[in-house]
C-alpha positions as CSV (number, residue, x, y, z in Angstrom):
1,X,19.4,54.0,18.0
2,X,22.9,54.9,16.6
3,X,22.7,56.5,13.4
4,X,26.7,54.9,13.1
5,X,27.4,52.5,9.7
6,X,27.3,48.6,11.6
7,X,30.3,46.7,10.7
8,X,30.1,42.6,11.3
9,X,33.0,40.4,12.7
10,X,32.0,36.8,12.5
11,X,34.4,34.0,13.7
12,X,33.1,30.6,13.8
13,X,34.1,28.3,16.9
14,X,34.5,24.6,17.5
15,X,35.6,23.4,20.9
16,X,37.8,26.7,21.3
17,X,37.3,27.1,25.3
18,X,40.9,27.7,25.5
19,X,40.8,30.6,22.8
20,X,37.7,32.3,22.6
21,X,38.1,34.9,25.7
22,X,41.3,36.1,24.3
23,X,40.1,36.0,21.0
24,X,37.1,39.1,22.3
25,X,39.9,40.3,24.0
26,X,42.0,41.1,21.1
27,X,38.7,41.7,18.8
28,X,37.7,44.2,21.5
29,X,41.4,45.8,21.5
30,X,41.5,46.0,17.8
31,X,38.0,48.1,17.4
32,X,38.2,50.3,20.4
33,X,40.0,52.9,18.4
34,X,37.9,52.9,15.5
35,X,34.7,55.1,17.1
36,X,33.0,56.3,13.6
37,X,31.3,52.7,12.9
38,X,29.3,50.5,15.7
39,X,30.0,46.8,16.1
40,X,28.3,43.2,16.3
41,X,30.5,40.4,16.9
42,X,28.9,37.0,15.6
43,X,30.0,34.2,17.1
44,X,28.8,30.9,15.6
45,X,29.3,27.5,17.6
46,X,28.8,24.4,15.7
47,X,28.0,22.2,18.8
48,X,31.1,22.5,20.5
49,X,31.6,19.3,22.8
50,X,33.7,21.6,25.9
51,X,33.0,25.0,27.4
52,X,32.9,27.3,24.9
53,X,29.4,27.9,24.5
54,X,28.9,28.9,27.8
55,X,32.3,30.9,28.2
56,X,30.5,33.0,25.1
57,X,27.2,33.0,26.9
58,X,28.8,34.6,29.8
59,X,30.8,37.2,27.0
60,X,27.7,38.0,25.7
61,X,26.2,38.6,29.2
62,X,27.9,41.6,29.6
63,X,28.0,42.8,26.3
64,X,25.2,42.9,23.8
65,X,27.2,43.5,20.3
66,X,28.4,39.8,21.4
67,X,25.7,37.3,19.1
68,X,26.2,34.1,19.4
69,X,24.1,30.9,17.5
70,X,24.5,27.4,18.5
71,X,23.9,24.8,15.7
72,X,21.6,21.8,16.8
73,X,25.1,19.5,15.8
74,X,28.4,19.7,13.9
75,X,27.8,20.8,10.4
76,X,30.8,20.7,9.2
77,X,33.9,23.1,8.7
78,X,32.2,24.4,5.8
79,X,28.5,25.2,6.1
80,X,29.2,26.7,9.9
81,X,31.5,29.3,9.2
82,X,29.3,30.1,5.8
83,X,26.3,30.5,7.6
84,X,27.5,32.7,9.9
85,X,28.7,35.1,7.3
86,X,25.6,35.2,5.7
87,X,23.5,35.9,9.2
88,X,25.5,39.2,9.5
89,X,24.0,42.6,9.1
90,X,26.6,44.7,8.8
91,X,27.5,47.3,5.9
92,X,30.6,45.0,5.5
93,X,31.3,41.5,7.2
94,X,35.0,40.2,8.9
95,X,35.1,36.8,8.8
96,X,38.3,35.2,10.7
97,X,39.2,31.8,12.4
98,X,38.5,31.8,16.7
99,X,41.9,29.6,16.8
100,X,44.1,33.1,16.5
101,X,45.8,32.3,13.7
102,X,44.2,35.1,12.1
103,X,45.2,38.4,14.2
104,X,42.3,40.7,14.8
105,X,45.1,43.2,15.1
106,X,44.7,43.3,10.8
107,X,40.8,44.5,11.3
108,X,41.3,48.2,11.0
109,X,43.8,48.0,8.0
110,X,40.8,45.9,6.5
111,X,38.8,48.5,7.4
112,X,40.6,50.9,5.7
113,X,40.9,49.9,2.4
114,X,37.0,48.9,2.0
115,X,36.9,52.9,3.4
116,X,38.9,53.5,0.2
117,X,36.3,51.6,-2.0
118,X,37.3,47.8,-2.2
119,X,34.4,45.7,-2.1
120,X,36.7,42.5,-0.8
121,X,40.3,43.0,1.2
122,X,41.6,39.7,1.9
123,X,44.3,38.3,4.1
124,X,47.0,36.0,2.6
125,X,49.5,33.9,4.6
126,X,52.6,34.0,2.4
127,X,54.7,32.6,5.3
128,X,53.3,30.2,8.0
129,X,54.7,29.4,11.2
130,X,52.5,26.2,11.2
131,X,53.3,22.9,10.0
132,X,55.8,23.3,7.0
133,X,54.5,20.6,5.1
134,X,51.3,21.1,5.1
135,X,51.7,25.2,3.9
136,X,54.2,23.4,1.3
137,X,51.3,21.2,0.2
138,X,48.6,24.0,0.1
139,X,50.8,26.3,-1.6
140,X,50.9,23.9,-4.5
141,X,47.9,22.9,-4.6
142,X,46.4,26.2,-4.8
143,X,49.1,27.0,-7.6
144,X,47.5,24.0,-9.6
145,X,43.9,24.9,-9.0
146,X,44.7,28.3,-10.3
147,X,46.2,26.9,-13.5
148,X,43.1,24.6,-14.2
149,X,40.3,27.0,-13.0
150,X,38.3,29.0,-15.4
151,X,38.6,31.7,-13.4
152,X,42.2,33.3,-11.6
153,X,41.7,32.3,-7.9
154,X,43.2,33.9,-4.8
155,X,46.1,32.3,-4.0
156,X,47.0,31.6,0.1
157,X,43.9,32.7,1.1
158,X,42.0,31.1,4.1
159,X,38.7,33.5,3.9
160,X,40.3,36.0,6.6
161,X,39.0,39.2,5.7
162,X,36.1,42.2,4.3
163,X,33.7,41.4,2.6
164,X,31.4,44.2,1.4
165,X,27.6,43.6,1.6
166,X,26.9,44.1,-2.0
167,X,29.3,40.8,-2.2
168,X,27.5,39.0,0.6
169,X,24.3,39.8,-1.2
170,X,25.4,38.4,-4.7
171,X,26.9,35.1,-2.3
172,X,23.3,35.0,-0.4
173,X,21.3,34.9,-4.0
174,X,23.8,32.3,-5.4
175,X,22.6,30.1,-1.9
176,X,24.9,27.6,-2.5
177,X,24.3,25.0,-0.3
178,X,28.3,23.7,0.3
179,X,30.0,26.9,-1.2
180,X,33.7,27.0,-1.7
181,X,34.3,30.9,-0.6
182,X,37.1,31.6,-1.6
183,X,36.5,30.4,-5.5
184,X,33.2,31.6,-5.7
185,X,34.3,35.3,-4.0
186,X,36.8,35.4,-7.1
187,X,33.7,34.5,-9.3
188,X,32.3,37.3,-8.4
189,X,34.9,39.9,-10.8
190,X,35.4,42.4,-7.4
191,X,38.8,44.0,-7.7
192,X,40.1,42.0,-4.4
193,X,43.1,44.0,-2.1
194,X,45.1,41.8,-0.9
195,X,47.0,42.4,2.6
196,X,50.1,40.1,3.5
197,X,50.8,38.6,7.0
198,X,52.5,35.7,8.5
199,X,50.8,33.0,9.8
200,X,51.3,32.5,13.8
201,X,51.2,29.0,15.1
202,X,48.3,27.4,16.6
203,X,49.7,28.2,20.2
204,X,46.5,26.3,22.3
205,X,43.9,23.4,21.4
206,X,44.2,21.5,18.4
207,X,43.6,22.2,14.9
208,X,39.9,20.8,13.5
209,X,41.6,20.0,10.1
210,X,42.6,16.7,9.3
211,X,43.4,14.6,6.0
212,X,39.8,14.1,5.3
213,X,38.8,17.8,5.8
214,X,41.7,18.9,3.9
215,X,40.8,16.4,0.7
216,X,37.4,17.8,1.1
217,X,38.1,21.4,0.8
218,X,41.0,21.0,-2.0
219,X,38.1,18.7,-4.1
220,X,35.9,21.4,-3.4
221,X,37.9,23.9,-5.0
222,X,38.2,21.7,-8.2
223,X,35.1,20.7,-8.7
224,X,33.6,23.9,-8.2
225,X,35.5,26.1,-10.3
226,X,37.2,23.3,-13.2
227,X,36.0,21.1,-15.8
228,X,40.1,20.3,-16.7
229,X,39.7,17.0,-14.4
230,X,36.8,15.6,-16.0
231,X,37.7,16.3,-19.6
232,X,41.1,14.9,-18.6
233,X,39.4,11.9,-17.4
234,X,37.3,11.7,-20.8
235,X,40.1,12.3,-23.6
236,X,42.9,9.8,-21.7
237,X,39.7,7.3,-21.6
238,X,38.9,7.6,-25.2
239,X,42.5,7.2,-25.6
240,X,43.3,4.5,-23.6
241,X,40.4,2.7,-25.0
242,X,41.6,3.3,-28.5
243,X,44.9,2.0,-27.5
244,X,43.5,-0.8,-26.1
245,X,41.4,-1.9,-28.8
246,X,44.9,-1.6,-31.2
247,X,46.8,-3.8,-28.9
248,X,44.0,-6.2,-29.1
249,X,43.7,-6.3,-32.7
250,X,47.7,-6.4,-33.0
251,X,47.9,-9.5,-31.0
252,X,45.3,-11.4,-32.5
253,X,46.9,-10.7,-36.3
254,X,50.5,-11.6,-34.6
255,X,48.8,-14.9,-33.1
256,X,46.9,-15.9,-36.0
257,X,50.1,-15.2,-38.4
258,X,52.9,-16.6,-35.9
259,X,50.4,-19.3,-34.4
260,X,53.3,-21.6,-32.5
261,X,56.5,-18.7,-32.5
262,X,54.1,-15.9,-30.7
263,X,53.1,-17.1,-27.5
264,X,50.8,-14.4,-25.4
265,X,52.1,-15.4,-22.5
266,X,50.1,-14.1,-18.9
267,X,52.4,-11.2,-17.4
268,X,51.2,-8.5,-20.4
269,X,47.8,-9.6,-19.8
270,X,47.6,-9.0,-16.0
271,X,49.8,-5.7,-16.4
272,X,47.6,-4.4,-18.5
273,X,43.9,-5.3,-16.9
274,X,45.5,-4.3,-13.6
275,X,46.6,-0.9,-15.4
276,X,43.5,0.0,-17.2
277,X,41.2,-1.4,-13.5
278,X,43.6,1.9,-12.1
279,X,42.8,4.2,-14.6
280,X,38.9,3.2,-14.8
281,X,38.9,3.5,-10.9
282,X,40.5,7.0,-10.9
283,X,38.0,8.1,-12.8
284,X,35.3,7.1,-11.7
285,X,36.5,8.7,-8.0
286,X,36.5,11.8,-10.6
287,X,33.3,11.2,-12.1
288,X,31.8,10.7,-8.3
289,X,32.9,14.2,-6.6
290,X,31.2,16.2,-9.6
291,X,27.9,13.8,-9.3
292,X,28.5,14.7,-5.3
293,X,28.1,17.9,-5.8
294,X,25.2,18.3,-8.1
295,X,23.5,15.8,-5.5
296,X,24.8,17.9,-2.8
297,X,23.2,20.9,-4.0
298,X,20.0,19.4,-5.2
299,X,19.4,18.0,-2.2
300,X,18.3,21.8,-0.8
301,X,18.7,20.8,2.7
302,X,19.2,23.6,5.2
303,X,23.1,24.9,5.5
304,X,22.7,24.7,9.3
305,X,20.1,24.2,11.8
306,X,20.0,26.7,14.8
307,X,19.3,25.3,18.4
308,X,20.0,29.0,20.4
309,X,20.5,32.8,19.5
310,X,21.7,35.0,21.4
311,X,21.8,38.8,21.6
312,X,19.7,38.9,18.2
């Protein structure tokens, strides 16, 4: 047995056929010169639907630091690429995406600074080549989920990176059933390096993020690491409700004072239950993603089933 330090690179995969044999490629490229530490690459598929399982199978054929575990279905882009992380072994972990969009080529410098003591080196995509709107939209939103957090979150962070097993550790203790990483890394207090890179484009298959997975993630984020919403949501409804109950009383004296000259009339009536139905609605969509995710994590169910390992 090799008396080397094990490092772990984990990348999660979901119908990546077209990818995932360059992606080893580059991985493979990318360690060769780094001969002081061994290896395991973790590959987990969450039920892909096209070749890629077996295009990894064959991978890890021919090479055993190649680990691959199949989940029994699609658990989400979430609790996969979580679990995964948390299966490694290594003195540190490398978590990146399969779609190439995070380089491998950035895995030594990673390597590097934890070498010079950081517990958590972190990629961050200042500048995307992908779609502008969208790296508009997440740049924003992250800057407002700073502002409200309790704690100062990493900004243009997608989870590519090191992180140090003493972190993975503290993470495996929380066991946090639907975790938002990259809030509760932050959590944590590490001193986190941070290593710039631009974003390539997606350049095969299509991306696994859509609108709904998008909300999910950015609601996530807020409800795991702010209480601003919800007190928001409670001081505008004791408000509004004060305010209503004024208006109220104010027409009633004007009616019963100016009985024939102060006609209600219906359009304020409508306007205003329409208004407050909106507001009472919002926040109840609040009030629901915080009781989601208290019933989320009570629930205890497992973060991902396996069906195969591989290489283990």
């Amino acid at each position: 047995m090799s008396s080397r330090t094990l490092l772990s690179i984990v990348t999660p995969c979901y119908n990546e056929e077209e990818n995932v044999e360059e992606l080893y490629r580059r991985i493979k490229a990318a360690i060769a010169p780094i001969t002081q530490y061994d290896f395991e690459i973790l590959i987990i598929d969450n039920a892909s639907e096209d070749g890629t399982a077996a295009k990894v199978k064959r991978i890890a054929a021919v090479d055993p630091t190649v680990k691959l575990i199949i989940n029994t279905r699609n658990f989400g882009h979430i609790r996969s690429p979580y679990y995964g992380i948390i299966q490694s072994t290594g003195a540190a972990t490398i978590y990146l995406a399969s779609d190439l969009q995070d380089p491998p080529e950035i895995i030594p410098e990673f390597i590097r600074e934890w070498e010079k003591g950081y517990k958590l080196v972190m990629a961050i995509k200042p500048i995307s080549k992908g779609n502008a709107l969208v790296h508009s939209l997440r740049k924003s939103y992250y800057r407002v989920l700073d502002g409200i957090s309790d704690i100062s979150l990493l900004s243009d962070s997608t989870g590519f990176g090191l992180y140090d097993r003493a972190v993975l550790d503290h993470i495996r203790k929380i066991n946090d059933p639907y975790p938002y990483l990259r809030g509760l890394i932050c959590e944590l207090g590490y001193e986190i390096k941070t290593i710039p890179f631009e974003q390539p484009r997606r350049l095969r298959g299509i991306s696994k993020n859509n609108l709904y997975t998008l909300y999910d993630i950015a609601m996530l984020g807020v409800v795991s690491h702010s209480k601003v919403p919800i007190r928001i949501a409670a001081f505008l409804g004791f408000l509004l409700g004060t305010l209503s109950v004024l208006a109220a009383l104010a027409y009633l004296v004007l009616k019963l004072m100016y009985w024939d000259q102060f006609p209600v009339g219906v359009a304020p009536i409508v306007i205003s239950v329409f208004f407050l139905f909106g507001v009472q609605f919002m926040f109840v969509g609040i009030l629901g993603e915080y009781i989601g995710s208290i019933h989320t994590y009570v629930q205890r169910r497992p973060t991902v089933v396996e069906k195969e390992r591989i290489n283990f």
